[in-house]
N, C-alpha and C positions, 0 to 999 in steps of 0.2 A: 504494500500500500504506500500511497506517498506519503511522505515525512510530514507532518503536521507543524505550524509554525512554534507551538508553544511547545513542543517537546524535543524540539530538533538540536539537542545536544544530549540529550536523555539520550536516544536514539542510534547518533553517532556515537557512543561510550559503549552504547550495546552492541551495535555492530562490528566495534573494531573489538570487542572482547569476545565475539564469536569468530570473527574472521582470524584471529591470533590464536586458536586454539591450533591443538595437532589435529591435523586428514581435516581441516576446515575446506568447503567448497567455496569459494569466493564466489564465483559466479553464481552459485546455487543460492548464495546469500544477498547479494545483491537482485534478483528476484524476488527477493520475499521483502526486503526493504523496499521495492521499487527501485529504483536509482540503477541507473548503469553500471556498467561494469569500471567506465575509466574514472567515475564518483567514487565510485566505491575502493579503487586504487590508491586516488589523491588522500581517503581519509583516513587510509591504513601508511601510507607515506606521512602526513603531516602526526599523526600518533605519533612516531619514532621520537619527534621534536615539544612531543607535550602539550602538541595545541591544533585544538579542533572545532577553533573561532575561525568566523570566516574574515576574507583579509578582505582588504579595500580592492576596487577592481581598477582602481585610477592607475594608468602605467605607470610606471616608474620617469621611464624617456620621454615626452609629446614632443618632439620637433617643431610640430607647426601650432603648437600653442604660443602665442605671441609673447615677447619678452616683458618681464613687470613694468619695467619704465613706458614700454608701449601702452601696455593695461593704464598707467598711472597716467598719460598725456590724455588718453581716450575721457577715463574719468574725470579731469581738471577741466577738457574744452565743455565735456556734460553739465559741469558744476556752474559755467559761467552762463551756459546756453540750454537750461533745464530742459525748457520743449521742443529743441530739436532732436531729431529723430538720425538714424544713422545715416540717410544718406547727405544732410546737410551738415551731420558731422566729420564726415569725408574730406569735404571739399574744403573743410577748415582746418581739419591736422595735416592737408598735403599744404596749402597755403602757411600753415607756422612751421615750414621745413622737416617735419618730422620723418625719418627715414621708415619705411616699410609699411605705409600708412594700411591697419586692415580694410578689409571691404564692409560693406556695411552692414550685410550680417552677422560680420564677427564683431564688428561693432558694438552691433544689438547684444549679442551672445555674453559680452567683457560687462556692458548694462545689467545686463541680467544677473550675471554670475555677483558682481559687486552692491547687487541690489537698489541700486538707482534708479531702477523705469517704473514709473508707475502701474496699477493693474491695465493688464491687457483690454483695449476697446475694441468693438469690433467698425473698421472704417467702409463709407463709403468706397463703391467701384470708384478708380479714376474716371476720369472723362476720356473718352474715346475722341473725344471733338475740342478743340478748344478753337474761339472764335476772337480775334484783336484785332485792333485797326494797323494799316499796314503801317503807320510812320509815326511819330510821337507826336502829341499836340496833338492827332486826329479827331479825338473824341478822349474828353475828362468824364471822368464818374462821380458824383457830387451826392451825398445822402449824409444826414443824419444818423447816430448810431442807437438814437431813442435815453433815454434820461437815466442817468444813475446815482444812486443816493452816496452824499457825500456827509461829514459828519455835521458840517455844518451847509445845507441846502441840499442842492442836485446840479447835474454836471451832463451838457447835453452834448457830448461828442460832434463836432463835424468833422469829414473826411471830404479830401478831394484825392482823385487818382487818376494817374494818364493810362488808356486803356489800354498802348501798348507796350507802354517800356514795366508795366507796375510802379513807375517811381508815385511815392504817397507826399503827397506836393504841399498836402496839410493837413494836420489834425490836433485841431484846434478845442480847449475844455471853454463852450459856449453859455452862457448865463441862462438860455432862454432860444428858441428855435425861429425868432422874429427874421423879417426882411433882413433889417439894417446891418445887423450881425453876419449875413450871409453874404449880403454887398460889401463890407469892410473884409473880411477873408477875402473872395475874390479880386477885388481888386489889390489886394497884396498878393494871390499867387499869381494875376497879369504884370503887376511891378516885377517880380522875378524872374517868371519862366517867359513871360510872352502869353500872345492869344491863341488859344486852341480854335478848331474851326467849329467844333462845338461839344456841348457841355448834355450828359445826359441824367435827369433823375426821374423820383418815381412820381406819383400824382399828389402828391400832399403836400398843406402848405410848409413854405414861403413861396413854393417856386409852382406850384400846379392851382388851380381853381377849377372846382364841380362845373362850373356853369360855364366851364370852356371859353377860348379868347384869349388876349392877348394878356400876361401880368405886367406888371411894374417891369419886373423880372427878367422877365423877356422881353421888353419894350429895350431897357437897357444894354442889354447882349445884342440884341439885333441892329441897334445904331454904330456898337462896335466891330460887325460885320460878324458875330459869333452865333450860331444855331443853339434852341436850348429846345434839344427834345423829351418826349416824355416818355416810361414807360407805359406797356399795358396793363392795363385796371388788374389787380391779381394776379399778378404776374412777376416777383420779384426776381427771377433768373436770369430776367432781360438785364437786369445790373449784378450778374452774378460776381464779377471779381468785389465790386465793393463789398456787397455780403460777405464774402467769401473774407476780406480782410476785416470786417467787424468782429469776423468769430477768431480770429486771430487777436486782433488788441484786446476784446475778451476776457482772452486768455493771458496771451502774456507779458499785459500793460498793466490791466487791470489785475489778474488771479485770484486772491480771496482777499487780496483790503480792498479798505475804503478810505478815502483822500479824503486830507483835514478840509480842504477848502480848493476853489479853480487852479490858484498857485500850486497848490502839490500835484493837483490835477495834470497840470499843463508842463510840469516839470517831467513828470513821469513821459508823459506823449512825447516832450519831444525826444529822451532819453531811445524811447521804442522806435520813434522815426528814426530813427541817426543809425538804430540797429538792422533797421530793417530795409533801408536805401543803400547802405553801404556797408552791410556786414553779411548780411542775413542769404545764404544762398538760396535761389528761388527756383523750386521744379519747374515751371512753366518756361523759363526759362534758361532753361542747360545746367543751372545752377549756377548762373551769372546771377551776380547783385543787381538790382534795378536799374542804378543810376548808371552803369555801364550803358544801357540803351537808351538813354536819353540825350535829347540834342537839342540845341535853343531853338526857340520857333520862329521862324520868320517873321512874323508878324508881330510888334512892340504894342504896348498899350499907349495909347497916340495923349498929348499934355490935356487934350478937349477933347468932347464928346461931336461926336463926327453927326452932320443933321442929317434927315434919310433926304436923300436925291430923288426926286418924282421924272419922266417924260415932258415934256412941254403941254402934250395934249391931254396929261391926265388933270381929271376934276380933282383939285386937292381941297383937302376941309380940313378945319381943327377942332377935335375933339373937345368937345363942350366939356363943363363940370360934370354934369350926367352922365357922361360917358357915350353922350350920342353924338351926330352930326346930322345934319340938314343937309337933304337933297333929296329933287324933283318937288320940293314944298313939301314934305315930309320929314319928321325925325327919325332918324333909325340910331335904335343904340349897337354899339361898337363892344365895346370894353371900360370898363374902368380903371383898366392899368393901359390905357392911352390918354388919359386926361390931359389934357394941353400938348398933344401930338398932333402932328399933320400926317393925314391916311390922304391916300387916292382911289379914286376913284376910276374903273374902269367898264366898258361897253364890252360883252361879248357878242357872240355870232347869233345870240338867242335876244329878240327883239324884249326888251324891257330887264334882262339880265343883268347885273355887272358884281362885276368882283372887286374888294375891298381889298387895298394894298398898304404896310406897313413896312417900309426897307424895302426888303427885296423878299418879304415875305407876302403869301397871299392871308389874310384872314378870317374872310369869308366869302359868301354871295350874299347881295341881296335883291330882291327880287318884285318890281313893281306890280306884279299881277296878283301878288299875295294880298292878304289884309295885316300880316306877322310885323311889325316895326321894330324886327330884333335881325340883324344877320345870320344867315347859316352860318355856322362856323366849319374850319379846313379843320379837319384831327391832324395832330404832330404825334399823335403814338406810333411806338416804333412797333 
């Protein structure tokens, strides 16, 4: 029968005392223990020596077990860089010159063994697909990261991010999710980096309004020549890198404190920014750091605000306090976030038709056969 855990030295004492007898059958006895025959060898061999504990099975030699000081670099870049994972610690023991840098499952393995990784999670598939704009400046990703208690108030994260290099251009501990706050960032990452040719977020305010049309918002971007699209209603994937970097500051900006006040706030961000543009190696990208792919943009934020240029033949009006304008002896409301703008006015191929122009954007229709004194509005959802 086989050897039972709780008496498996009983057992071995028994058997090497029958098999040490005179005209013992060994083999005969090792049948009746269960146990093979070369088991049953090794415990009449290790008797001779007194001992019939079992040894450790760790070799002796491992060759390609990595050297301690390796183990101990691996550990120390872990210590500094808690939530990366092996393959971004790779890329950072062959960068501090470290001879014989392991691979990142031995990496993982040196974690494990030293006890440093957290419990195992089970991770989303990667993406099969990934989607960027081909050149930097292309398209920013502008969101909110939603509000977090601090000890003294709450701390409402904003992020900006260029869609193709990842460089995170701002993230800023904001008082409150208003305009003004949104317009003051922005126009400091246009002071730095330049104008993107346009800016993408989701539908909520500062930057989106239910009743569709033009905001404040987007009145302003568009006299600067920059597009501000929006995403789809329930649809946050369309801004997946932002997301995608919220659950990262999350983590390991935020972790498990809480910030005395915005100051400690904003000290921490930008600590995380500085790691994470110029330290931080990035899958999506080969595991180049971000600001490696980044390039100044052609286009400068200009000393004045640039007026929208109309056609000679277009009907220009200026948007009343209401938010409307007058034409064919009629009010038609526009927007409210074109207050004291000049729109145009233009004729389509359809008699009583025209379309409402703001920049070089269209804004709506409006449509004289109607009785509606509101324009249809163009959708900007992407």
């Amino acid at each position: 029968m086989p050897w039972q855990e709780h008496t498996t030295m009983s057992l071995r004492q028994e058997f090497v005392t029958r098999a040490t007898q005179e005209g013992a059958n060994v083999a005969a006895l090792c049948r009746q223990y269960g146990i093979s025959r070369n088991v049953g060898y090794k415990w009449l061999r290790r008797s001779r020596n007194g001992d019939l504990t079992d040894q450790p099975r760790t070799p002796h030699h491992q060759p390609r077990r990595c050297p301690p000081a390796t183990e101990a670099a691996v550990v120390a870049m872990r210590a500094r860089h808690p939530w990366w994972g092996g393959r971004k610690l790779e890329v950072k023991l062959r960068e501090s010159g470290l001879a014989d840098v392991p691979r990142p499952s031995t990496i993982t393995a040196i974690l494990q063994r030293h006890g440093v990784l957290a419990p195992r999670q089970e991770r989303q598939p990667p993406a099969t697909r990934r989607f960027e704009h081909a050149a930097p400046h292309d398209l920013w990703q502008l969101d909110f990261m939603g509000h977090r208690a601090l000890q003294t108030g709450r701390v409402h994260p904003l992020t900006i991010l260029d869609d193709h290099s990842r460089v995170l251009l701002s993230l800023t501990a904001c008082p409150h999710e208003q305009l003004e706050t949104v317009w003051a960032q922005l126009t400091a990452c246009f002071a730095r980096y330049g104008l993107p040719r346009a800016i993408l977020t989701d539908n909520g305010p500062p930057w989106g309004t239910s009743r569709g049309g033009i905001t404040r918002l987007d009145a302003w971007l568009l006299r600067l020549g920059v597009e501000l699209w929006h995403g789809r209603f329930r649809h946050p994937q369309t801004q997946g890198k932002v997301e995608r970097i919220h659950g990262t500051i999350s983590v390991e900006a935020f972790g498990t404190q809480t910030f005395r006040d915005l100051t400690a706030a904003q000290v921490a961000f930008d600590a995380f920014r500085a790691i994470y543009n110029l330290d931080r190696p990035h899958e999506a990208l080969g595991y180049a750091v971000p600001m490696t792919r980044l390039q100044p943009s052609p286009r400068l934020l200009p000393d004045e605000l640039p007026p929208p240029v109309y056609a000679s033949d277009d009907a220009v009006r200026r948007v009343r306090s209401q938010g409307a304008i007058g034409f064919a002896n009629r009010s038609w409301f526009i927007s409210r976030g074109l207050i004291g703008e000049d729109v145009a006015v233009r004729p389509t191929a359809e008699e009583g038709v025209y379309t409402v122009h703001f920049c070089h954007r269209q804004v709506g229709q409006l449509d004289l056969h109607r009785s509606s004194k509101c324009v249809t509005y163009v959708s900007e959802h992407l």
